[in-house]
N, CA, C and O atoms as a DFTB+ gen file, in Angstrom:
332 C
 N C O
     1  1      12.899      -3.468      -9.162
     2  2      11.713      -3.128      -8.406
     3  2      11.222      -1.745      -8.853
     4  3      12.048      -0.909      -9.218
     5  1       9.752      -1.439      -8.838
     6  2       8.966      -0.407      -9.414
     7  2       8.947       0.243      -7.815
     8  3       9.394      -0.269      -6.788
     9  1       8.200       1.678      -8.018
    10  2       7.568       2.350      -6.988
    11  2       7.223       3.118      -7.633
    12  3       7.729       3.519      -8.682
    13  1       5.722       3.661      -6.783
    14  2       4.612       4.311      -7.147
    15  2       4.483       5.094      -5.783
    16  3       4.402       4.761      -4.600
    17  1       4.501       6.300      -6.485
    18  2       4.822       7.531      -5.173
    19  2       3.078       8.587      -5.373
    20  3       2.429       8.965      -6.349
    21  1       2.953       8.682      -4.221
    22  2       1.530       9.535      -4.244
    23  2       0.841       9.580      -3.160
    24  3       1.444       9.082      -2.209
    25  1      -0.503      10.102      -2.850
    26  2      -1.411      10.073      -1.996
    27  2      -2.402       8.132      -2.068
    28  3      -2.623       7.237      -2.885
    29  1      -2.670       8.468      -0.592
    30  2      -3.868       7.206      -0.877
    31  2      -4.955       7.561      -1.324
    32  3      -5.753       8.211      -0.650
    33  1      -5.174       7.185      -2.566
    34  2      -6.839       7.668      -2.887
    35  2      -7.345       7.289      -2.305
    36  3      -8.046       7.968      -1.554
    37  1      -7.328       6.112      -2.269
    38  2      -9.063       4.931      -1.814
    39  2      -8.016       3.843      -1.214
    40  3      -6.797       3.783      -1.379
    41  1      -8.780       3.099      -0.552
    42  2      -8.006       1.903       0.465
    43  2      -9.417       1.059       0.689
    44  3     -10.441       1.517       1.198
    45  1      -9.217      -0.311       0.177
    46  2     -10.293      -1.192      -0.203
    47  2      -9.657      -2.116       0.875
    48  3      -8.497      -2.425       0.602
    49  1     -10.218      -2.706       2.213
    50  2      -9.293      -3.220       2.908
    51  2     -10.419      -4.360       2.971
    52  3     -11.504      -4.186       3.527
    53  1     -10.050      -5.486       2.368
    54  2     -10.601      -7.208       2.865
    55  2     -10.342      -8.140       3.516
    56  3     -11.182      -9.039       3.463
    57  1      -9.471      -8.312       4.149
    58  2      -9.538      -8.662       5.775
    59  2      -7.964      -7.969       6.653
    60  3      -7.298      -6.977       6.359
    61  1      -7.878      -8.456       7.200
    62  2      -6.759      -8.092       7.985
    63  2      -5.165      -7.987       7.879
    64  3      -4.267      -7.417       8.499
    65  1      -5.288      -8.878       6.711
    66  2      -4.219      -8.956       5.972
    67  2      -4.320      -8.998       4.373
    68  3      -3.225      -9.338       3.927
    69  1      -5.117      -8.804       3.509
    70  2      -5.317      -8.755       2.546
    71  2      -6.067      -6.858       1.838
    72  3      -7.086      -6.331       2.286
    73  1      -5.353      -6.384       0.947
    74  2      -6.123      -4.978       0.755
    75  2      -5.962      -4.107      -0.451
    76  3      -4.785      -3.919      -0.759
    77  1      -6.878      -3.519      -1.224
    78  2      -6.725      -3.072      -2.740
    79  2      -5.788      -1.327      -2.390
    80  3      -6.227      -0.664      -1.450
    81  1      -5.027      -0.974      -2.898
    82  2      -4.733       0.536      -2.516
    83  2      -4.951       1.163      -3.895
    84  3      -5.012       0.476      -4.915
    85  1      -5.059       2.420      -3.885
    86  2      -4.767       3.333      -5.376
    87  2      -4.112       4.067      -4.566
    88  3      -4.320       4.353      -3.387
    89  1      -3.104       4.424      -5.459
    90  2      -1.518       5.876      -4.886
    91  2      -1.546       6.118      -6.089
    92  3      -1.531       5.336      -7.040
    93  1      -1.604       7.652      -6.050
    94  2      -0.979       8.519      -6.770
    95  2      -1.192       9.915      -6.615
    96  3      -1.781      10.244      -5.586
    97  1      -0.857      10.784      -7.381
    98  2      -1.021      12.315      -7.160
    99  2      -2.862      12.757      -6.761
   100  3      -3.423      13.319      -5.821
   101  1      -3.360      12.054      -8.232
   102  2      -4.928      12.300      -8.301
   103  2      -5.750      11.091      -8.169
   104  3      -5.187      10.036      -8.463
   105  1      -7.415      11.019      -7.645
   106  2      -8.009      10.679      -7.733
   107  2      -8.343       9.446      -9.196
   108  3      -8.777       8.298      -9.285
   109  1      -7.840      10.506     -10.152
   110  2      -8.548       9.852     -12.138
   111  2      -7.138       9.342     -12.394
   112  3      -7.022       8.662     -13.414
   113  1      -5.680       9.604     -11.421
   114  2      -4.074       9.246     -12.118
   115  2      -3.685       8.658     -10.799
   116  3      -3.099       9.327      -9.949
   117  1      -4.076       7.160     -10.600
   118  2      -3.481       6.639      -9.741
   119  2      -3.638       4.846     -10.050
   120  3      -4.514       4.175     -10.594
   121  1      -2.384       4.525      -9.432
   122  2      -2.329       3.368      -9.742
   123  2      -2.785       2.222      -8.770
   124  3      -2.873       2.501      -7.574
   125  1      -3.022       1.206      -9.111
   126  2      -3.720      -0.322      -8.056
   127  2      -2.967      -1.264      -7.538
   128  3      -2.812      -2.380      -8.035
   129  1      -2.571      -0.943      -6.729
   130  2      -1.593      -2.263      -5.954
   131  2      -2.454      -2.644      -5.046
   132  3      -3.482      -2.049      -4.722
   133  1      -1.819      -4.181      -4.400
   134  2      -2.602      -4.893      -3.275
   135  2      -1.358      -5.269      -2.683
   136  3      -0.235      -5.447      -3.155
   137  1      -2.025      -5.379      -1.067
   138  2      -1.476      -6.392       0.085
   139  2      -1.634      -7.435      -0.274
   140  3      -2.578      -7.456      -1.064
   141  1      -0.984      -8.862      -0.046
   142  2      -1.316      -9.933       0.315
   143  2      -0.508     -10.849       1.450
   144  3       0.580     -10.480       1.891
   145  1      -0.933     -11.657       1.729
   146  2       0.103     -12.813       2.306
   147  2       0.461     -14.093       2.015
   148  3      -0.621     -14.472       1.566
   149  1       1.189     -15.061       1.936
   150  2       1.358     -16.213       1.732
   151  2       1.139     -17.172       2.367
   152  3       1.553     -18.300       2.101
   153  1       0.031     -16.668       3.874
   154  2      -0.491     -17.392       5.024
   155  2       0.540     -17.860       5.866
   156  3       0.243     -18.871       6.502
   157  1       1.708     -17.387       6.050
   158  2       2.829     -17.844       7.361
   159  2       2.694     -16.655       7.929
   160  3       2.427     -15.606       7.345
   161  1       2.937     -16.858       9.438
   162  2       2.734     -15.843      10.158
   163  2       3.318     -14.776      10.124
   164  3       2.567     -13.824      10.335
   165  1       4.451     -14.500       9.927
   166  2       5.408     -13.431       8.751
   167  2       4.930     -12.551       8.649
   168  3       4.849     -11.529       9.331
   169  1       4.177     -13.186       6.866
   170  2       4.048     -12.485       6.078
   171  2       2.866     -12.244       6.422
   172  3       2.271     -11.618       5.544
   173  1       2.136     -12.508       7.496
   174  2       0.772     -12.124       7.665
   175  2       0.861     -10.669       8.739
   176  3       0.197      -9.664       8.993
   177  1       1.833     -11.169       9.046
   178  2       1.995      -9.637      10.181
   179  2       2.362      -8.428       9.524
   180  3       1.796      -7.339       9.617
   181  1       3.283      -8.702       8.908
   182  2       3.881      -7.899       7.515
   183  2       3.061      -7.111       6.970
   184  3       3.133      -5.893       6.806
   185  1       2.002      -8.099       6.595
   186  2       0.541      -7.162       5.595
   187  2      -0.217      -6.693       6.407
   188  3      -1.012      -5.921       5.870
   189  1      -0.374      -6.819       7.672
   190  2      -0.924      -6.485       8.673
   191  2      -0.322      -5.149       8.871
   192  3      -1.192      -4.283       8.959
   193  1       0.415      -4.878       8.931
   194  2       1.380      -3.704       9.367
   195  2       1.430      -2.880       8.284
   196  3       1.225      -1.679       8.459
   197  1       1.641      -3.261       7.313
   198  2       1.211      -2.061       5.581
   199  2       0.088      -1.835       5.753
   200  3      -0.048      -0.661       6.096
   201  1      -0.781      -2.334       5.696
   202  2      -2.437      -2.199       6.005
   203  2      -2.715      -1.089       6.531
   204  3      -3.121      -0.059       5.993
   205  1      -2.462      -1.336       7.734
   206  2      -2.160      -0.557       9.221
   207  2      -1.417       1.204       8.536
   208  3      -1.938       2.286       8.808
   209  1      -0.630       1.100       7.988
   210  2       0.472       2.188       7.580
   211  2      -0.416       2.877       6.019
   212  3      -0.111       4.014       5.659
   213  1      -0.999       2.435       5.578
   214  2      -1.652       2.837       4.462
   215  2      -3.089       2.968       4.988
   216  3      -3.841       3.118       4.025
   217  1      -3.885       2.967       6.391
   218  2      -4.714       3.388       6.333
   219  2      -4.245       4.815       7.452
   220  3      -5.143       5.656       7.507
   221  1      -3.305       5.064       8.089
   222  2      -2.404       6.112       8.465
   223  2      -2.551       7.439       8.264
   224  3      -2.969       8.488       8.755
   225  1      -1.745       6.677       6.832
   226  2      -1.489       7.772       5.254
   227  2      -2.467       8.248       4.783
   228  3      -2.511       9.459       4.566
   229  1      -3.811       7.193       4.418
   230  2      -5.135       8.218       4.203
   231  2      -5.727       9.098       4.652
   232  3      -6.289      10.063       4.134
   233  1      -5.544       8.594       6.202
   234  2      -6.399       8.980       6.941
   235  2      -5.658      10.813       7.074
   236  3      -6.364      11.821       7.060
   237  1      -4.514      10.813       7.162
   238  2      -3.894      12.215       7.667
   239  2      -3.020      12.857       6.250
   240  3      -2.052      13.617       6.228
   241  1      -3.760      12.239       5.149
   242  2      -3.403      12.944       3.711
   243  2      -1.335      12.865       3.796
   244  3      -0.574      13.827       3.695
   245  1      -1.045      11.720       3.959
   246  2       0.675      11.897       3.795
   247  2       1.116      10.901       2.445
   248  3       0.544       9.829       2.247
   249  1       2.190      11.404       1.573
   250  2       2.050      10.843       0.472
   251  2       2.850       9.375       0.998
   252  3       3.285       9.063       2.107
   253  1       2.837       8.792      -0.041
   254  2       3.883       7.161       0.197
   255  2       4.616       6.874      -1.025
   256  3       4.401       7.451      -2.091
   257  1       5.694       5.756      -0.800
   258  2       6.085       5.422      -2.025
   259  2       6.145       3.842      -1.824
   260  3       6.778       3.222      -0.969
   261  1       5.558       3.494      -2.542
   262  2       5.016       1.529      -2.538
   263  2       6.207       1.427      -3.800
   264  3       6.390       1.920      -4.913
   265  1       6.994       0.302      -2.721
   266  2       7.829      -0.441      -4.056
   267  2       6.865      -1.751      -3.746
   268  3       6.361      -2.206      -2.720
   269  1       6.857      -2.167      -5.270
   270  2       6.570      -3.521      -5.728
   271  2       6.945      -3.910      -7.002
   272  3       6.956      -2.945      -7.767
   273  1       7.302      -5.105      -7.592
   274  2       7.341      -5.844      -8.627
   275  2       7.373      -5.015     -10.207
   276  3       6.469      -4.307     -10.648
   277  1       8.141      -5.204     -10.603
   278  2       8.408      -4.232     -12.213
   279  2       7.007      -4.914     -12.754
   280  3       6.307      -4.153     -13.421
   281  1       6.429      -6.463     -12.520
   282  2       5.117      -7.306     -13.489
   283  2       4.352      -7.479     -12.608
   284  3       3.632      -8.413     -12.961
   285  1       3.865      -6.891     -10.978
   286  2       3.137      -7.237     -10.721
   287  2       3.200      -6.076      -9.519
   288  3       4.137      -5.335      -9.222
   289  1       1.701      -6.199      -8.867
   290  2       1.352      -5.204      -8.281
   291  2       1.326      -5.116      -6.693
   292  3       0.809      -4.230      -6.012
   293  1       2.258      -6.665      -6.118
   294  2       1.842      -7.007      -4.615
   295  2       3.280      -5.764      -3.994
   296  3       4.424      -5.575      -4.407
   297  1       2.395      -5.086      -2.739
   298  2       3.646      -3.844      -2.546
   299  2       4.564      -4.856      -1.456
   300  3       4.191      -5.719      -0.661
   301  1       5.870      -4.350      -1.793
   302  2       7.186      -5.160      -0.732
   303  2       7.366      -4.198       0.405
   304  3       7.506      -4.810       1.464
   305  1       7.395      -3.328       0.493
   306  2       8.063      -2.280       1.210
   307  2       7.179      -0.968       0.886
   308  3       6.822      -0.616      -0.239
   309  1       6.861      -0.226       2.283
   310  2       6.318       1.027       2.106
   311  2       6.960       2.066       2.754
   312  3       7.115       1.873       3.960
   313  1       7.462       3.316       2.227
   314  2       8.282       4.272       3.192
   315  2       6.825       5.901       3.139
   316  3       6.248       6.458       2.206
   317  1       6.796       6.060       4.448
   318  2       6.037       7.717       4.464
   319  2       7.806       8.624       5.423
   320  3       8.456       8.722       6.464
   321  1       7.684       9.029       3.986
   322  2       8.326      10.297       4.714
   323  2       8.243      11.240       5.795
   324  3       7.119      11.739       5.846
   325  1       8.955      11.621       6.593
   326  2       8.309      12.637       7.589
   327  2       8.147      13.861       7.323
   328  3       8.323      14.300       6.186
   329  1       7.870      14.427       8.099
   330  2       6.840      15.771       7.988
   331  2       8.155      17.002       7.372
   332  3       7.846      18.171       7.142
């Protein structure tokens, strides 16, 4: 598993469970992961709840570290450190 540690640049959110993120240090050096779900209620709450936690993080400038996939970009797990 990869992780990509940084600020939220931008947070592209398309519905409630589905959402584009960029993390990284800068604005021009950041990378593109997405939410998704597999439509069971789960995993819909799941993305619901990263969603939720990555618009958080933007909102109050706290960095994150998104693990996801060494070949692909869907995030598994998100940790914000505390203060």
């Amino acid at each position: 598993m990869a992780q990509t540690t940084g600020l939220v640049q931008r947070l592209s959110i398309l519905s409630s469970t589905a959402a584009c993120v960029w993390i990284g240090p800068r604005p021009n050096n950041a990378e593109v992961l997405v939410v998704t779900n597999d439509g069971s209620a789960a995993d819909s709450a799941f993305a619901s709840s990263l969603i939720q936690m990555l618009a958080a993080a933007s909102t109050n400038f706290r960095a994150v570290i998104a693990t996801h996939g060494d070949t692909d970009a869907k995030i598994t797990a998100l940790q914000i450190d505390p203060v």
